[in-house]
N, C-alpha and C positions, 0 to 999 in steps of 0.2 A: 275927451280930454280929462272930463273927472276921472275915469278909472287909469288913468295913466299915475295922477298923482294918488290914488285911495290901494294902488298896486306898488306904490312906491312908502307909504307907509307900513302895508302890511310887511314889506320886506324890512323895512330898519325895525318893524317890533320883533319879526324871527330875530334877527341880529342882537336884539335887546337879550332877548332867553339868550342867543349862546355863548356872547359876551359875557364869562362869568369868572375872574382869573381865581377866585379863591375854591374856585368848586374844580372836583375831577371829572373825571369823564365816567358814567356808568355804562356800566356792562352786566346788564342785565343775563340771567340765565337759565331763564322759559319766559317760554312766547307769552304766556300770560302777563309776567311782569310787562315785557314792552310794549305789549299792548295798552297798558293803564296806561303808564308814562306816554304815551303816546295819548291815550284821551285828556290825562291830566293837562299835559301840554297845547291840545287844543282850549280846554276849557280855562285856561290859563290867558292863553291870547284871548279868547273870545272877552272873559270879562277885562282885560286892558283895552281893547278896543273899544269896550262899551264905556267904561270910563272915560276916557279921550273924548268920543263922541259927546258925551254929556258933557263935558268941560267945555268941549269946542262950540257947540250948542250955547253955550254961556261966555263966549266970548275969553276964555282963558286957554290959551295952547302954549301949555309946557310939555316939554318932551318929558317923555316915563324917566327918564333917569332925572329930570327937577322936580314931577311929584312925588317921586319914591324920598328926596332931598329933603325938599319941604316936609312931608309928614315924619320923617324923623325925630323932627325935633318936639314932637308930642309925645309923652312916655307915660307907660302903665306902669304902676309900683302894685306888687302884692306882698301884703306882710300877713305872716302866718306867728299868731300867738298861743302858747297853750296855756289855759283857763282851767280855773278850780275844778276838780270834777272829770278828768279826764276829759275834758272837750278841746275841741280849737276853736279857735275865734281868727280868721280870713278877711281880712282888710286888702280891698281895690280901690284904688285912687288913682287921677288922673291929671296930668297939668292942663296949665290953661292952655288952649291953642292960641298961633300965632297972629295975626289977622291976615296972614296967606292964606293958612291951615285955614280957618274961619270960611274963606275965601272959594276953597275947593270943597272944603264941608255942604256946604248951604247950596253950589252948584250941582252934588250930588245929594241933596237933601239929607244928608249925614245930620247928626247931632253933633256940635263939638267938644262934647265931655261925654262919653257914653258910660265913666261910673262917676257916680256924684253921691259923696258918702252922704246918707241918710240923716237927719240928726232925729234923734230919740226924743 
């Protein structure tokens, strides 16, 4: 019986990739290309799956379209300044996470600020 339900996940995650109304359809034009695309796409599921599992491991099961939801609302800022001297100076920052975000971090052993500006 478990593989009737772990056969009926791997189908709603394929459904996840092709459910994508803002993308077109590619059409690839050597075999080479659809071959990538085609491992890309495995290696795609594979780490969504493995994600799932660690979450479900941890007692949190959202469906990929509520963690892709949730981690949204964490955002990267990069600001790009130019500096005496012809240099740049590259500023990454990072908001706070949510205590969901928090939540799925710490179930995948993530950090929940992965840039934390430095102080000099």
């Amino acid at each position: 019986m478990g593989w009737i339900q772990s056969d009926k996940r791997s189908r709603s995650q394929f459904q996840m990739f092709e459910i994508r109304p803002k993308r077109t359809p590619v059409f690839h034009q050597k075999d080479k290309y659809i071959e990538t695309h085609i491992w890309l796409s495995i290696l795609a599921y594979q780490i969504v799956n493995f994600i799932r599992i660690q979450l479900k491991d941890q007692n949190i099961q959202y469906s990929w379209t509520t963690i892709v939801e949730k981690l949204k609302t964490q955002r990267i800022t990069t600001t790009t300044m130019d500096v005496k001297g012809n240099k740049k100076e590259i500023l990454k920052t990072c908001t706070q996470a949510n205590e969901e975000v928090k939540k799925i971090y710490s179930a995948l052993i993530f950090k929940d600020r992965p840039y934390v500006r430095k102080q000099k």
